[in-house]
py3Dmol code that shows the C-alpha trace and the ligand (Angstrom):
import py3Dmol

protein = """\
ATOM      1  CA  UNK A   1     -26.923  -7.311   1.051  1.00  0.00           C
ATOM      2  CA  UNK A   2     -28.830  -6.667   4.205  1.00  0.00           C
ATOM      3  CA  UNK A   3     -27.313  -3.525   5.829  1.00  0.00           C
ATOM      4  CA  UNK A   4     -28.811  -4.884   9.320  1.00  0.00           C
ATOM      5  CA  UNK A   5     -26.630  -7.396   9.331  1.00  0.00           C
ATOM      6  CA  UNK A   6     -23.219  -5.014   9.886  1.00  0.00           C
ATOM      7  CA  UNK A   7     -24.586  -4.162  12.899  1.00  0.00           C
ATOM      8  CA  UNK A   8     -25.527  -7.740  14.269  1.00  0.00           C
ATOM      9  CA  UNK A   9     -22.071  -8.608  13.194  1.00  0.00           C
ATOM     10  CA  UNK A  10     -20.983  -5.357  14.758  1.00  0.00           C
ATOM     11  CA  UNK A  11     -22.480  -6.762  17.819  1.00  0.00           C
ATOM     12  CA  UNK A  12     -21.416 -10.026  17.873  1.00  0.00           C
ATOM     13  CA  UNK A  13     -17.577  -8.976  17.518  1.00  0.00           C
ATOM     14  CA  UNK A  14     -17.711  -6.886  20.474  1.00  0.00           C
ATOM     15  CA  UNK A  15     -18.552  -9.459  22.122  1.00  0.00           C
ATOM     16  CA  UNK A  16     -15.776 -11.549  21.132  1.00  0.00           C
ATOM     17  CA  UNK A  17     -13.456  -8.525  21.940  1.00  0.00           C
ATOM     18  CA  UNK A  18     -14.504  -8.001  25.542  1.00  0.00           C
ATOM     19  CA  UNK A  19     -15.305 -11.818  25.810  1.00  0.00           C
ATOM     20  CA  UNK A  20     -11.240 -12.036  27.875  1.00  0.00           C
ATOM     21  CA  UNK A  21     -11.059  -8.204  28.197  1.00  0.00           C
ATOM     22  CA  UNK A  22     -13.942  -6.510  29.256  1.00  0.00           C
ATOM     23  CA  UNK A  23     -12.215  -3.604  29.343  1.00  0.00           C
ATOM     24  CA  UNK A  24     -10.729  -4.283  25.462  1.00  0.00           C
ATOM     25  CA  UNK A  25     -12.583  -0.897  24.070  1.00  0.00           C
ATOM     26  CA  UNK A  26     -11.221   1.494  27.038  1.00  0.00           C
ATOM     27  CA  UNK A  27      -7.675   0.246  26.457  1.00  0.00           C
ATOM     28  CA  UNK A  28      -8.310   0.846  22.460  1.00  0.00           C
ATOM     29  CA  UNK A  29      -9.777   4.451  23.179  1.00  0.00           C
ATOM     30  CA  UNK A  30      -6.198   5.410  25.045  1.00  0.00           C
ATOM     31  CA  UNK A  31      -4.616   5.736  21.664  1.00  0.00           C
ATOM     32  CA  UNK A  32      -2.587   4.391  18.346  1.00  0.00           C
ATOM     33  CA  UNK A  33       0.643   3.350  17.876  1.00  0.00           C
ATOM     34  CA  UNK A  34       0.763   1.053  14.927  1.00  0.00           C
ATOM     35  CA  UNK A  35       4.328  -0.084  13.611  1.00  0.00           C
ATOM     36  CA  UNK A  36       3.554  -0.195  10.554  1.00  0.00           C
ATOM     37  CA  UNK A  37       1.871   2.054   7.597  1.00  0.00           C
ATOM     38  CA  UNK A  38       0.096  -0.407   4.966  1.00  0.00           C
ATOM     39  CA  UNK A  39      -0.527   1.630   1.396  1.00  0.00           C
ATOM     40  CA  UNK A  40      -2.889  -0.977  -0.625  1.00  0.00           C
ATOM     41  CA  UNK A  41      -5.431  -1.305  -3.027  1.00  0.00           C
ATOM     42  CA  UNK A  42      -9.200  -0.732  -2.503  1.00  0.00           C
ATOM     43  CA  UNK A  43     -10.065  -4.437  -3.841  1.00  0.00           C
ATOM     44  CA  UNK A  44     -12.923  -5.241  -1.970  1.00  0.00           C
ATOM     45  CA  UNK A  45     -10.827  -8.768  -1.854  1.00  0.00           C
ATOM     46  CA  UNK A  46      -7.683  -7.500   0.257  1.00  0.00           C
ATOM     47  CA  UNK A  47      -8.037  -7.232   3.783  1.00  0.00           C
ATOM     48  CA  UNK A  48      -5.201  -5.541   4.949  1.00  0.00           C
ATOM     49  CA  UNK A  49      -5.576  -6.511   8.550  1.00  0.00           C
ATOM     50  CA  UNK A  50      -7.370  -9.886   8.079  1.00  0.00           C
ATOM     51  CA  UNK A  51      -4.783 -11.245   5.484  1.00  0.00           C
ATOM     52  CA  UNK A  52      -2.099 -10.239   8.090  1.00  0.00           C
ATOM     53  CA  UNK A  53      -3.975 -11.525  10.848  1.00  0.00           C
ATOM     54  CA  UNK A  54      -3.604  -8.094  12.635  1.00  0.00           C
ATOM     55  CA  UNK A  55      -5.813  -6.715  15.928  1.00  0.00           C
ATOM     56  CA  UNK A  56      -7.145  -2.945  16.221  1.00  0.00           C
ATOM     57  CA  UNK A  57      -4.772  -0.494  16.750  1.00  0.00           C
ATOM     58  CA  UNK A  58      -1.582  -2.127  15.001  1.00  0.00           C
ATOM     59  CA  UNK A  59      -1.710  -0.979  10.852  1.00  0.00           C
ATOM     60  CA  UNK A  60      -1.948   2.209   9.776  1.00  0.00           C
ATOM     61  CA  UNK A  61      -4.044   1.908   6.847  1.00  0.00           C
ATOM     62  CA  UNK A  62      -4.039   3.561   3.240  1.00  0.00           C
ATOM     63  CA  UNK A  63      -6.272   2.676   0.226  1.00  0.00           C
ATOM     64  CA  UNK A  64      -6.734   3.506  -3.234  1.00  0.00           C
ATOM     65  CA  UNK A  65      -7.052   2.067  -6.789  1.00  0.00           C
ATOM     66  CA  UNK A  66      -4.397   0.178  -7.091  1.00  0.00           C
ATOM     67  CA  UNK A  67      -2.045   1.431  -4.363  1.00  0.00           C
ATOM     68  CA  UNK A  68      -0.583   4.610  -6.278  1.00  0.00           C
ATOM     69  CA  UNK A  69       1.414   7.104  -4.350  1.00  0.00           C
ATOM     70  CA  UNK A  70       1.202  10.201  -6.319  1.00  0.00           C
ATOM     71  CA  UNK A  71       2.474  13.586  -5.435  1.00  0.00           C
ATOM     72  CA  UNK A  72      -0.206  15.789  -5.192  1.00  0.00           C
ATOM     73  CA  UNK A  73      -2.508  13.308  -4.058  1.00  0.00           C
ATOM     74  CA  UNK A  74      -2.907  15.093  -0.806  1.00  0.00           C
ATOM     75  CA  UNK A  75      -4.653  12.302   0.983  1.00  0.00           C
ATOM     76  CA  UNK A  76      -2.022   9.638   0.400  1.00  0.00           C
ATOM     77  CA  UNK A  77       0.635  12.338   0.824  1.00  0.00           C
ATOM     78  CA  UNK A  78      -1.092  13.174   4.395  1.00  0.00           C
ATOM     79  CA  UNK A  79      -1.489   9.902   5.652  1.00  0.00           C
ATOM     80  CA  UNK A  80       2.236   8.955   5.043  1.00  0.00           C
ATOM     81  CA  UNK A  81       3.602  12.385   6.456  1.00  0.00           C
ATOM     82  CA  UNK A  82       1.206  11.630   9.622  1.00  0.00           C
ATOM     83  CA  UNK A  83       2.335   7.889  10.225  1.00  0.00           C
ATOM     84  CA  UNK A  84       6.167   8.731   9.070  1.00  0.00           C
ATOM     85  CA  UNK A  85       6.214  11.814  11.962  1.00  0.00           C
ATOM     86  CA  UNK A  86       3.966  11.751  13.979  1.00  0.00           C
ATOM     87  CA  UNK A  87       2.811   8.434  14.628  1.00  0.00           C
ATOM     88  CA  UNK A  88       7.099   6.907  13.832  1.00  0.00           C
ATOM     89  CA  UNK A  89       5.698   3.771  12.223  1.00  0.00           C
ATOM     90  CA  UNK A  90       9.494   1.794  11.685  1.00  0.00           C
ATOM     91  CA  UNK A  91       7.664  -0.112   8.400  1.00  0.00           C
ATOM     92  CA  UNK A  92       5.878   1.164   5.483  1.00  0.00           C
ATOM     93  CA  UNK A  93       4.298  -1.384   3.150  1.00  0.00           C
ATOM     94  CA  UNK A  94       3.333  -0.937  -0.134  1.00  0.00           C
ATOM     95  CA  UNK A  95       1.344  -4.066  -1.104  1.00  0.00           C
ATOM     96  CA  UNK A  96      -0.230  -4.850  -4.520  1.00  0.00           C
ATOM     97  CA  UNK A  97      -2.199  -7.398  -5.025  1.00  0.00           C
ATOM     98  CA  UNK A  98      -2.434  -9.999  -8.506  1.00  0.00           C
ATOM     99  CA  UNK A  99      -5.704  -9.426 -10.605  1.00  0.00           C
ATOM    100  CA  UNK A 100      -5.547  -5.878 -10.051  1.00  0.00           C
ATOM    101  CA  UNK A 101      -8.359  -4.604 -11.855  1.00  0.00           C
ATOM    102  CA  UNK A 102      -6.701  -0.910 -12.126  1.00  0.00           C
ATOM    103  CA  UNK A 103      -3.293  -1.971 -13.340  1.00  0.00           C
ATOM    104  CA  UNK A 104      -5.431  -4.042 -15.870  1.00  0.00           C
ATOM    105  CA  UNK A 105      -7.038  -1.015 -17.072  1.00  0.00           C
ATOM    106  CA  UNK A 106      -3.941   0.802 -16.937  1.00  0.00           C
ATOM    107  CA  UNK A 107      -2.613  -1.836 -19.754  1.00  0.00           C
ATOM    108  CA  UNK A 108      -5.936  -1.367 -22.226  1.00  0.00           C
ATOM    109  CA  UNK A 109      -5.833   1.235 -25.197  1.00  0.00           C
ATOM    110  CA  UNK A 110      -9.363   2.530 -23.596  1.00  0.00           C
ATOM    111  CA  UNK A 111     -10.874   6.222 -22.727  1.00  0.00           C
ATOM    112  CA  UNK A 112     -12.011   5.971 -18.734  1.00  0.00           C
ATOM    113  CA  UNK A 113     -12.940   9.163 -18.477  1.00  0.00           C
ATOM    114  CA  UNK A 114     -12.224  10.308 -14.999  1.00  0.00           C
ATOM    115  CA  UNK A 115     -10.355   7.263 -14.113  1.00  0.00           C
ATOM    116  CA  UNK A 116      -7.503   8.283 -17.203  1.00  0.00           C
ATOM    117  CA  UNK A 117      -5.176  10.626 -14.868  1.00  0.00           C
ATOM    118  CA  UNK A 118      -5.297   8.409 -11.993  1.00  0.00           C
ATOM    119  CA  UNK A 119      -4.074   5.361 -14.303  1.00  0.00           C
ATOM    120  CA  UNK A 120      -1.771   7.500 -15.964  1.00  0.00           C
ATOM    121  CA  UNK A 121       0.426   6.752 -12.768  1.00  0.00           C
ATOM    122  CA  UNK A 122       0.616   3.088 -13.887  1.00  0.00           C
ATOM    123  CA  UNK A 123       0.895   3.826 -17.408  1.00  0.00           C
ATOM    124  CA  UNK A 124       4.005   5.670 -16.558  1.00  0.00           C
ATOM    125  CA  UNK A 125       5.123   2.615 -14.210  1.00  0.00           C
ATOM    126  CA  UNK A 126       4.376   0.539 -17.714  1.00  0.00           C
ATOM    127  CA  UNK A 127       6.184   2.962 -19.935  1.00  0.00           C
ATOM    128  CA  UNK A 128       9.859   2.890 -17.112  1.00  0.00           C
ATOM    129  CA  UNK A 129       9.877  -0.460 -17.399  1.00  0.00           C
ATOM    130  CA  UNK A 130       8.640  -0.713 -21.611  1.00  0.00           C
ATOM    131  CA  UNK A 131      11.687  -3.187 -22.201  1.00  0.00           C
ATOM    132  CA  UNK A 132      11.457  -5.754 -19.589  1.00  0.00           C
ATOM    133  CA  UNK A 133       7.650  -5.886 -19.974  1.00  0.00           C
ATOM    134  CA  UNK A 134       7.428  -5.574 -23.848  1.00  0.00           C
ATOM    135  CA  UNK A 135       9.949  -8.870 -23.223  1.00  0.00           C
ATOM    136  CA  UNK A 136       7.263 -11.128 -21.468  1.00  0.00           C
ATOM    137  CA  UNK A 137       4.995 -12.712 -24.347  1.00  0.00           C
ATOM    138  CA  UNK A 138       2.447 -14.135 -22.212  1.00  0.00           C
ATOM    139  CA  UNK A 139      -0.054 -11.375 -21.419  1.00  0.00           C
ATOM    140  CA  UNK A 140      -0.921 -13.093 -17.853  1.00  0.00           C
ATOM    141  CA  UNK A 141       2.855 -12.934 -16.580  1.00  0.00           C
ATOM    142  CA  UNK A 142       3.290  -9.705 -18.189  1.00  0.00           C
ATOM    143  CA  UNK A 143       0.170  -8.332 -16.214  1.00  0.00           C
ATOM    144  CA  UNK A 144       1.571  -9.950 -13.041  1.00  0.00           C
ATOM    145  CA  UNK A 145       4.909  -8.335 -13.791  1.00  0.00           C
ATOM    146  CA  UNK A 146       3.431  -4.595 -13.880  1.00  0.00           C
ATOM    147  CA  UNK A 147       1.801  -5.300 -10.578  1.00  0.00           C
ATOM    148  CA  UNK A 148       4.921  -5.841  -9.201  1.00  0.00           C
ATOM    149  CA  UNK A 149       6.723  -2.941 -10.857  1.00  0.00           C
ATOM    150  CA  UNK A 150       3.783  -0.782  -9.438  1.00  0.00           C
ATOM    151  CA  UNK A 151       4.504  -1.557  -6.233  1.00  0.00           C
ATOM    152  CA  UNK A 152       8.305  -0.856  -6.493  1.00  0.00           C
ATOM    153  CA  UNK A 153       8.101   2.166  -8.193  1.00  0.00           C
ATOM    154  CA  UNK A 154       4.760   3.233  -5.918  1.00  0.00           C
ATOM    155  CA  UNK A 155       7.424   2.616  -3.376  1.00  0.00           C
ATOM    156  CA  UNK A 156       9.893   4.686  -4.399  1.00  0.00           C
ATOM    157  CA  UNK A 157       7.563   7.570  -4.483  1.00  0.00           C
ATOM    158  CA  UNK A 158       7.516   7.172  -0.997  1.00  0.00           C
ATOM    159  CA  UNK A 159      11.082   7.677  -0.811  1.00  0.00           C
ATOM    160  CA  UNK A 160      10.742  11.057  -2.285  1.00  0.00           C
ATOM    161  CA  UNK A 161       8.526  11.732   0.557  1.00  0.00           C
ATOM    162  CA  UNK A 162      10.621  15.251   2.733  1.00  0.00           C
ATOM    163  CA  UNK A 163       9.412  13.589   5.678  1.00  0.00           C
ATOM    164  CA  UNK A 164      10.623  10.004   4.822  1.00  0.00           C
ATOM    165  CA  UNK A 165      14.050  10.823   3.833  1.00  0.00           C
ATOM    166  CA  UNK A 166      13.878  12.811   7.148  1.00  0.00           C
ATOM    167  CA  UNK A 167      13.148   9.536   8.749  1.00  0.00           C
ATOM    168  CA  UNK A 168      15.721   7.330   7.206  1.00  0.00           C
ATOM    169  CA  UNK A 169      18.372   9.991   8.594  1.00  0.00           C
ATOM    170  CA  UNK A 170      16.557   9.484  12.119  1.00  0.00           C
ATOM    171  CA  UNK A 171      15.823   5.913  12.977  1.00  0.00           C
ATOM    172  CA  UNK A 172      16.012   3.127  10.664  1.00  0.00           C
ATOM    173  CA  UNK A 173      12.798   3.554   8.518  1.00  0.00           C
ATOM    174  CA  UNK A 174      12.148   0.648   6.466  1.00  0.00           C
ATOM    175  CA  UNK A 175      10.426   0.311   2.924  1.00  0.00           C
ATOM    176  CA  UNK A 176       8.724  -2.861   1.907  1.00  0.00           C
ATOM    177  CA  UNK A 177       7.248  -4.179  -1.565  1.00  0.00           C
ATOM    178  CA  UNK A 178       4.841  -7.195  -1.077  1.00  0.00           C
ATOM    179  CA  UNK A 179       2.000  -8.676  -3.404  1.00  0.00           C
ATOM    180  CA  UNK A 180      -0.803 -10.592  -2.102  1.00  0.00           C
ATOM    181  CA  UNK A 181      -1.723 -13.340  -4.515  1.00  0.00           C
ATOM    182  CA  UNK A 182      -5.894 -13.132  -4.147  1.00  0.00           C
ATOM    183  CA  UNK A 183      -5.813 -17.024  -6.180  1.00  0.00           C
ATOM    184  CA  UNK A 184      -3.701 -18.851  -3.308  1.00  0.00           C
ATOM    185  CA  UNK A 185      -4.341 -16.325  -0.266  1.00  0.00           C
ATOM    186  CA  UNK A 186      -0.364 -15.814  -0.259  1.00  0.00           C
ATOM    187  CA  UNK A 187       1.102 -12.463   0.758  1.00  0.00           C
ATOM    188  CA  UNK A 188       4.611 -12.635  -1.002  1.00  0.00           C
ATOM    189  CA  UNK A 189       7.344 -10.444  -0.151  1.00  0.00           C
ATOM    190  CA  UNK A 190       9.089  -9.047  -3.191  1.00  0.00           C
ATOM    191  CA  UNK A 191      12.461  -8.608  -1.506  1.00  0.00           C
ATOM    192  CA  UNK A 192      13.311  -5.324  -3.530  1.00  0.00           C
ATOM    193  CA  UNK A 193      16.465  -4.213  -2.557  1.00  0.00           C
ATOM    194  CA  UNK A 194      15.254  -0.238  -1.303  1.00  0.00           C
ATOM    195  CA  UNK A 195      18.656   0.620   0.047  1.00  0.00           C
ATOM    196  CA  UNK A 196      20.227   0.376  -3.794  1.00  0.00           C
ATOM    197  CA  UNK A 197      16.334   1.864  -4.982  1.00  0.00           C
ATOM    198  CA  UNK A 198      17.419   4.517  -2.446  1.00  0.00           C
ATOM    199  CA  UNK A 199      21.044   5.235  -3.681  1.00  0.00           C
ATOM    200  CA  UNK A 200      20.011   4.917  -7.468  1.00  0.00           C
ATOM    201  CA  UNK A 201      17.137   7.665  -6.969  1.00  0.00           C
ATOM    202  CA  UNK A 202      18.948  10.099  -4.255  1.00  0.00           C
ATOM    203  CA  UNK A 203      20.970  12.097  -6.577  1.00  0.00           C
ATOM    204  CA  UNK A 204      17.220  13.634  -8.346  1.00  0.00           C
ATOM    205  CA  UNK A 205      14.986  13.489  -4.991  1.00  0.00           C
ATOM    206  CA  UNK A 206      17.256  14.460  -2.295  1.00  0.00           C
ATOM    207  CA  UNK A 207      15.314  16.739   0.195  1.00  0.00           C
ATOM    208  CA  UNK A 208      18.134  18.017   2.731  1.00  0.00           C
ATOM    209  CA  UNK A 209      16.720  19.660   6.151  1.00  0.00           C
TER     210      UNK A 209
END
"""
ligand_1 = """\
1
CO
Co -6.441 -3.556 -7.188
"""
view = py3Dmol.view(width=600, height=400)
view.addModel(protein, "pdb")
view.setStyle({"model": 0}, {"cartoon": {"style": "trace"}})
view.addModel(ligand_1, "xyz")
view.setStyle({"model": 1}, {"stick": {}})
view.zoomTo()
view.show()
C-alpha cells in the first residue's frame, strides 16, 4: 500500500467535513461526549464507527484481539473506568464479530507463544460453557457459538468493573452484547438478558462504595 495515499484521503475528507461546516474541526476540538463505549476486536475488517454509521466525537472506542476484557489488562481496564466516570457514556458495547481469527485460535490444541495467556481468556470462556459447546457437532456453529459466549462473558467482566457497578447504582448504565456478521455486513444484537447476568454474578463480584 502507498502510505501517500492516507494523507490524500486525509485531505479529501476534510474537505467533505467542512464542505457544510467550515467550522466542523473547531466545533470537534471543544470536546467529547460520546454515549456510548464500543469494546471490539482489532479485525482489520470491523469498523466500529463505519459499520454503525457513526460521526467523530460519538463512540468511545476500545480494541483488542478478540474483544477480551481482562482484569489486569490495564489498558482495557482504563479506558472503561474513563468512559464509565468520567466521560458517563449510558451504553457500553461489547461487540464480537463471526470469523474471529483469535477465538479460532483459542479453539486449536496449538503453542502461540506470546499469544497463549491472552487466549487463555477465551479458553476459559470455552471451558464455562464445555457442555453447551461440546453439544454442537458442526465445528462452524460451534465456532460461531464461542464468539457469542465471548462476548457475554467479556461482558460480564465489565460488570465486575468498581466503577460500573458504581454506575448502575447512579444512572441507568446499560450493557450490550452484539456480533457483527463480517459475511452479510449485519451487526446483530444478541439480546442477553444483563439484568439476570447481573443478579446471577452479584453475590461473588459485588464492589459496595
Ligand atoms: Co477478531
Amino acid at each position: 500500500m502507498d502510505l501517500n495515499k492516507i494523507f490524500e484521503n486525509n485531505e479529501k475528507w476534510i474537505a467533505s467535513k467542512t464542505k457544510d461546516n467550515p467550522n466542523y474541526f473547531v466545533d470537534l476540538n471543544k470536546g467529547q461526549k460520546p454515549d456510548v463505549l464500543y469494546i471490539g476486536c482489532s479485525d482489520s475488517r470491523v469498523t466500529a464507527e463505519d459499520i454503525m454509521g457513526l460521526q467523530p466525537g460519538e463512540l468511545f472506542v476500545h480494541r483488542n484481539v478478540a474483544n477480551v476484557v481482562n482484569a489486569i489488562d490495564m489498558n482495557a481496564q482504563t479506558v472503561i473506568n474513563y468512559a464509565v466516570t468520567n466521560l458517563e457514556v449510558n451504553h457500553v458495547v461489547v461487540c464480537g464479530h463471526y470469523s474471529c481469527g483469535g477465538v479460532k485460535a483459542a479453539m486449536e490444541a496449538k503453542d502461540l507463544g506470546i499469544l497463549n495467556p491472552w487466549l487463555r481468556n477465551i479458553r476459559d470462556v470455552y471451558r464455562t460453557h464445555k457442555k453447551e459447546l461440546n453439544a454442537i457437532e458442526d465445528e462452524h456453529k460451534r465456532y460461531d457459538r464461542l464468539v457469542e459466549l465471548n462476548v457475554k462473558e467479556q461482558a460480564i467482566n465489565v460488570i465486575k468493573l468498581a466503577s460500573v457497578q458504581r454506575a448502575f447504582r447512579k444512572r441507568d448504565l446499560k450493557i450490550h452484547g452484539w456480533v457483527f456478521d463480517i459475511k452479510t455486513g449485519k451487526l446483530i444484537d444478541l439480546n442477553i438478558d444483563f439484568a439476570k447476568a447481573l443478579e446471577e454474578i452479584m453475590e461473588i463480584y459485588r464492589l459496595e462504595d
